[in-house]
N, C-alpha and C positions, 0 to 999 in steps of 0.2 A: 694109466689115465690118458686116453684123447684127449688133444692140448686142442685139438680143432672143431671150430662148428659144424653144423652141417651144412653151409653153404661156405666150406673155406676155397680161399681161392690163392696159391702160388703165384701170386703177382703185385706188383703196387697197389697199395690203395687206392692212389689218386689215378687209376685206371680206372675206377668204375662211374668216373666222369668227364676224363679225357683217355680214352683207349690212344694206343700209337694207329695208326691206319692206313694201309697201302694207299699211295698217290696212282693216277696216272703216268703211264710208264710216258717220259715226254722226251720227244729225238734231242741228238745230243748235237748241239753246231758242231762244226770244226773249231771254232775258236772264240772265246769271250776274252771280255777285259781281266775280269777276277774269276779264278776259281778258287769254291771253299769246302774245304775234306772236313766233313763234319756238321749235325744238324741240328746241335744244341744250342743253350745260348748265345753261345761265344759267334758261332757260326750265322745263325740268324740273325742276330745284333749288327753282325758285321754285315751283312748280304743286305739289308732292307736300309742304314743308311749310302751304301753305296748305291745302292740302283734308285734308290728317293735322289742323288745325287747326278744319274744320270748315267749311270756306269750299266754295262751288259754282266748279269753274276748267273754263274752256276751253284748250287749244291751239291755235294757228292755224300750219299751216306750210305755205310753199307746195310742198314736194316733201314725198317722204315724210320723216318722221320719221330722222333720220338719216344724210340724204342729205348734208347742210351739213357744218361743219370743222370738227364734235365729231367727226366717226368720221374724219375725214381729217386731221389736225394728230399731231403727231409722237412726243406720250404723254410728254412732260416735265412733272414738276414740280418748279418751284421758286421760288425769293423772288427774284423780276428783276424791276429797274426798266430804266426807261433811261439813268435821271438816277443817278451815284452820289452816295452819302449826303452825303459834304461840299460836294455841287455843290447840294446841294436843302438842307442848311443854310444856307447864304450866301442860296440864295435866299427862303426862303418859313421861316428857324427853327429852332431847334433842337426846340422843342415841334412842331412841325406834320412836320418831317421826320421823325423819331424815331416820330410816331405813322402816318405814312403806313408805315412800314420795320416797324410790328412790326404794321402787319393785315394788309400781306403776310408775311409771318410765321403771322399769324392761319389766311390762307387756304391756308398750304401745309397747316399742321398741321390745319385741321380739313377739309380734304380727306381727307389721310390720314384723319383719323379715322371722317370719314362712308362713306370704303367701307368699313373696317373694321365699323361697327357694321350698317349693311346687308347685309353676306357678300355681296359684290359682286364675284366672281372675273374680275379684271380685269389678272389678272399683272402685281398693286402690288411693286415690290421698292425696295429703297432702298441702291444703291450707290454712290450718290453721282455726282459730275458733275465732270468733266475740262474745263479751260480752255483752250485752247492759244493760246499768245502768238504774235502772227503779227511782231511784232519786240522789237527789245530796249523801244524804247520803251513798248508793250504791256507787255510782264513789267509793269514799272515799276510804270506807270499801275494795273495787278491787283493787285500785291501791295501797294498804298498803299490802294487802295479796301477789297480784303477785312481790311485790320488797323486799319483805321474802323470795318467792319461788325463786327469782334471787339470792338472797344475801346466801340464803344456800345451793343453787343448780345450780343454774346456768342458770336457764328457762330465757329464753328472752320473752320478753312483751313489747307494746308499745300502750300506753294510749290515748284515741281517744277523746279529746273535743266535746261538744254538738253540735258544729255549726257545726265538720265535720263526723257528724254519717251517712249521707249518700253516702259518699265517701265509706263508710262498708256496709250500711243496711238502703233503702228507705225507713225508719219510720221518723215520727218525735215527737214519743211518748218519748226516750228516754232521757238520758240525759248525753248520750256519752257513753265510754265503754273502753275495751280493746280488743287487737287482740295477738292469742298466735299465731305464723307465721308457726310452725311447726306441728300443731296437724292434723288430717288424719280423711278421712271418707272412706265407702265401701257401694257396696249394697249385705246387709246382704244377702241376700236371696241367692245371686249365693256365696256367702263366706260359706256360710251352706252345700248347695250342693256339695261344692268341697273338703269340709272336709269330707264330706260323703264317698262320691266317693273313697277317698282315703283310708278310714278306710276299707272299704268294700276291694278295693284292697289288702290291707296289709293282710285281713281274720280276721278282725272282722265280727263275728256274732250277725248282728240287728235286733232284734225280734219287728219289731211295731206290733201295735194292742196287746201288749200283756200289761197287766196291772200289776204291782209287786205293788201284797198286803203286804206284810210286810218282813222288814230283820233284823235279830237276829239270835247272839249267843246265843246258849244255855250252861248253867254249864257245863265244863268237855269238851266240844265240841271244836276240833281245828277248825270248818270250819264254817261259815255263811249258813244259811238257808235262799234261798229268795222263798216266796211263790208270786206265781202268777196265773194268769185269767187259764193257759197253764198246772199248775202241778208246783212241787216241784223242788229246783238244790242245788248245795249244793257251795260254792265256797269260796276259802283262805281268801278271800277280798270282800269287795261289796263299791264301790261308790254310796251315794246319788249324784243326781247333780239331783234336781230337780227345785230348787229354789223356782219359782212365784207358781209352780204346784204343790208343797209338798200337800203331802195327809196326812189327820188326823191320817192315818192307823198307819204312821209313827211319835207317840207321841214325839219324843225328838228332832225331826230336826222340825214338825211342828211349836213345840212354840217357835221356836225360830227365824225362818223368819214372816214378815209380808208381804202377799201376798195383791197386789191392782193393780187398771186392769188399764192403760194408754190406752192413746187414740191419733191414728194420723190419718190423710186427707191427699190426693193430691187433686192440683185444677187439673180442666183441663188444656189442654196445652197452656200456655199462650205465647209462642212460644219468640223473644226478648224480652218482656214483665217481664218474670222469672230473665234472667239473668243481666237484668237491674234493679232488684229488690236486686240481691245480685251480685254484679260485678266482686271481688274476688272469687266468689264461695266457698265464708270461712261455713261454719258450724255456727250456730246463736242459743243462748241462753241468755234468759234474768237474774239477776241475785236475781228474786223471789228465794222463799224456793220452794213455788207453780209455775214452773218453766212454760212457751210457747219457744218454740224451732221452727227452720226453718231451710231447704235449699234447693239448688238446687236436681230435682232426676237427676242422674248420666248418662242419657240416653234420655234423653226429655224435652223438656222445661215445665215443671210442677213444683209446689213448693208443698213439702213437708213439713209438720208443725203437732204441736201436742200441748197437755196443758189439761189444766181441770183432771190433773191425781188424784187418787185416790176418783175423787167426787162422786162414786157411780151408775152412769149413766149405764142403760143396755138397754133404747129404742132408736134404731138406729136413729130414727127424732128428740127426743131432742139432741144427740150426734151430729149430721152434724149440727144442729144450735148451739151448743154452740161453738163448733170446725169454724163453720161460723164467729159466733162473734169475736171471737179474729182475724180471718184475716179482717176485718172491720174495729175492732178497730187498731190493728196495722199497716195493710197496707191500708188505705181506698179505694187507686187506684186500687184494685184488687176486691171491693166491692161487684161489679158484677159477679166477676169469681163462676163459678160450680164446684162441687167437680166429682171425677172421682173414687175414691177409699174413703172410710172410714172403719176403721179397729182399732180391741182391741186387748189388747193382756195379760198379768199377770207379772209384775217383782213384787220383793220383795225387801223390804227391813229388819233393822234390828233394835233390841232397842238401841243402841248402834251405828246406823248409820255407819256400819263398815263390812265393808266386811268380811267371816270368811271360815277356810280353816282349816282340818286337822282331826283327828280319833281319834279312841279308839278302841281297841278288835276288830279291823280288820273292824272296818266299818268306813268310811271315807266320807267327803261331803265339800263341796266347794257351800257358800251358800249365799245369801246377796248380791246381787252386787250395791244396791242405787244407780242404772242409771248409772254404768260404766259395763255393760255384757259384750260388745266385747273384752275388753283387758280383764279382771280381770278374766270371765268365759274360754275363752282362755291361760290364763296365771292360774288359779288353777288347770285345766285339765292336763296343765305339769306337776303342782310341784306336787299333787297328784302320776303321772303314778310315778315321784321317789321318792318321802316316800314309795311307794308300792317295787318300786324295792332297796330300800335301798339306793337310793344316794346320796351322802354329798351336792349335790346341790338342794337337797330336801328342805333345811332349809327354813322355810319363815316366816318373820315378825307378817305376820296374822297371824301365827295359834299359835303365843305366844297372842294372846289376847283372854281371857274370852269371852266367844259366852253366851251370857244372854238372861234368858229369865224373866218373868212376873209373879208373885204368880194369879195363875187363869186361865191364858192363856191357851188355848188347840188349837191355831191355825185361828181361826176363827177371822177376824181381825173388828169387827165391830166398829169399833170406830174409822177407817180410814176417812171416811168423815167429824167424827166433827173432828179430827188431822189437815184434810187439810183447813178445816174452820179456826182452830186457825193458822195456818201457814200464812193463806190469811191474816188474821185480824194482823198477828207479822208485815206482808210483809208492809201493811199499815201504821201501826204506824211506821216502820224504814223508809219508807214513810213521813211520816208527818215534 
């Protein structure tokens, strides 16, 4: 069976309304205030409050502007760790827990807020986000964690019984779930472009195609040297914000993220079909380690889904069947449906499962996001532009934690497939 339409297309969805696009190739100073390797959130975020502040910024990215896992990532936002909150109590405090749990917090809501204040038509909606319990144990385990996250914060959640999971989500794999009523989706791709657009307006300078080989202080030296594809520059500051894309060149941020390639589909348009699949329009995640995610796209009746992340996969015909299989086994009524788009992309994560923010000797990165980019990549590209401009509002929770790495590690994350083996085989037994 051809799993594909006749007009399938190998790339993002959210391409067929923000494509990435070659810029003007645009001369390189010899030297800016800030340079920033990388032209995703984190990097744009960063680039448009410093030069709105006055500052002279470069961009360095080595494809076009766009091209990376800002325009390809799945358009969720929300307040996800990986650590729940009584688990990161016991370990690191009630004070330091509590303050990590409300600057993600921080970061969902002033996301929200910054495309609101920017008119950033990025089809923000906020209907909230469906769990699905993949066993009894799971329930449990969710409905102990969110009535933590109530009891110390004050999140609403309300717990959804197995008999009524389809009132949420037409599966009947699960075993009930929870609904957070407030959390928010976007489509990444025009959310990318309109940060662009507006960094570019403010007079950032975005150099795509241009690739930055290495950045270093040298002894004695007040300024950063970034070498790139283009020639040398010299600047006060340098942001990494590369993340899933960190390059080896760059020894100390490499080993410290772990890069792995995720994987989503759209079907084709299954026109009522879709939205009688997810009725609220909530956002869908299961509550695997080894996670399968779902929703509406924002624009068509197509469902958007993904899963099999980190397994390795780079032949496009085993990827649209394994990405097949899961809409099979979770929605069987959809069995038949074709896929329309199939598409990878790199996030990273961290050994420490932990998002990490903050510098040394003038070079700074914002790194890790374990499946939270849009807020977190968004919200360290702020607190970033003010540690660089000195602001007392610069302070942030991450960047008092220890960013670890591995005796060996040089980056190369080969051991990501059997990790996600053992995470399938934990999922199981908390399963059983």
């Amino acid at each position: 069976m051809d799993l594909r339409t006749a007009d399938f297309r190998e790339q993002p969805y959210w391409w067929d309304l923000a494509p990435p696009a070659a810029l003007p190739e645009v001369p390189l100073a010899p030297a800016y205030d800030v340079a920033v390797v990388g032209s995703g959130f984190t990097g744009l975020r960063a680039a448009l409050e410093l030069t709105r502040a006055g500052r002279s910024v470069i961009v360095l990215d080595k494809q076009d502007p766009g091209a990376g896992a800002s325009r390809r990532n799945a358009g969720y936002l929300g307040r996800v760790l990986k650590h729940p909150i009584d688990k990161l109590i016991r370990k690191r405090g009630a004070a330091q827990a509590l303050a990590l749990y409300r600057e993600l917090g921080e970061a969902f809501t002033g996301t929200i807020g910054f495309i609101e204040a920017e008119r950033i038509d990025c089809r923000l909606a906020r209907p909230g986000r469906f769990y699905a319990a993949t066993s009894p144990r799971h329930y449990a385990e969710l409905e102990a964690d969110l009535e933590s996250l109530r009891r110390h914060l004050g999140y609403d959640y309300a717990m959804v019984p197995r008999a009524e999971v389809r009132r949420e989500f037409a599966s009947d794999v699960y075993f009930g779930g929870a609904v957070i009523p407030d959390l928010a989706s976007i489509h990444p791709g025009l959310y990318h472009k309109g940060l662009l657009e507006r960094a570019l307006a403010a007079g950032v300078t975005v150099a795509g195609r241009t690739e930055a080989l290495s950045v270093a202080r040298h002894p004695g030296d007040d300024r950063v040297e970034v070498l790139s594809g283009r020639g040398r520059l010299l600047a006060r500051d340098a942001i990494v914000a590369t993340n899933g894309y960190t390059p080896g060149s760059f020894p100390w941020h490499a080993r410290r993220v772990i890069p792995f390639m995720a994987y989503m589909a759209a079907t084709e348009d299954l026109g009522e079909g879709a939205r009688a699949t997810i009725p609220n329009n909530r956002t869908v995640l299961d509550t695997n380690t080894d996670i399968d995610f779902f929703r509406l796209a924002p624009d068509s009746g197509r469902l958007l889904f993904g899963g099999a992340t980190g397994s390795g996969m780079t032949d496009p015909q085993a990827i649209a069947r394994r990405l097949h299989g899961i809409l099979d086994r979770v929605l069987p009524q959809h069995a038949g449906a074709k896929l329309s788009h199939l598409w990878t992309g790199y996030c990273a994560g961290t050994f420490d499962l932990m998002p990490h923010v903050g510098g040394r000797d003038g070079i700074w990165h914002g790194l890790g996001y374990n499946f939270a980019g849009v807020p977190m990549g968004t919200h360290f590209g702020l607190k970033l532009a003010q540690m660089i401009l000195e602001r007392p509002e610069g302070r942030s929770a991450f960047a008092e934690e220890p960013f670890p790495s591995l005796p060996l590690y040089r980056g190369r994350p080969w051991f990501v497939p059997l990790a996600m083996r053992w995470f399938r085989w934990k999922d199981r037994r908390r399963a059983s």
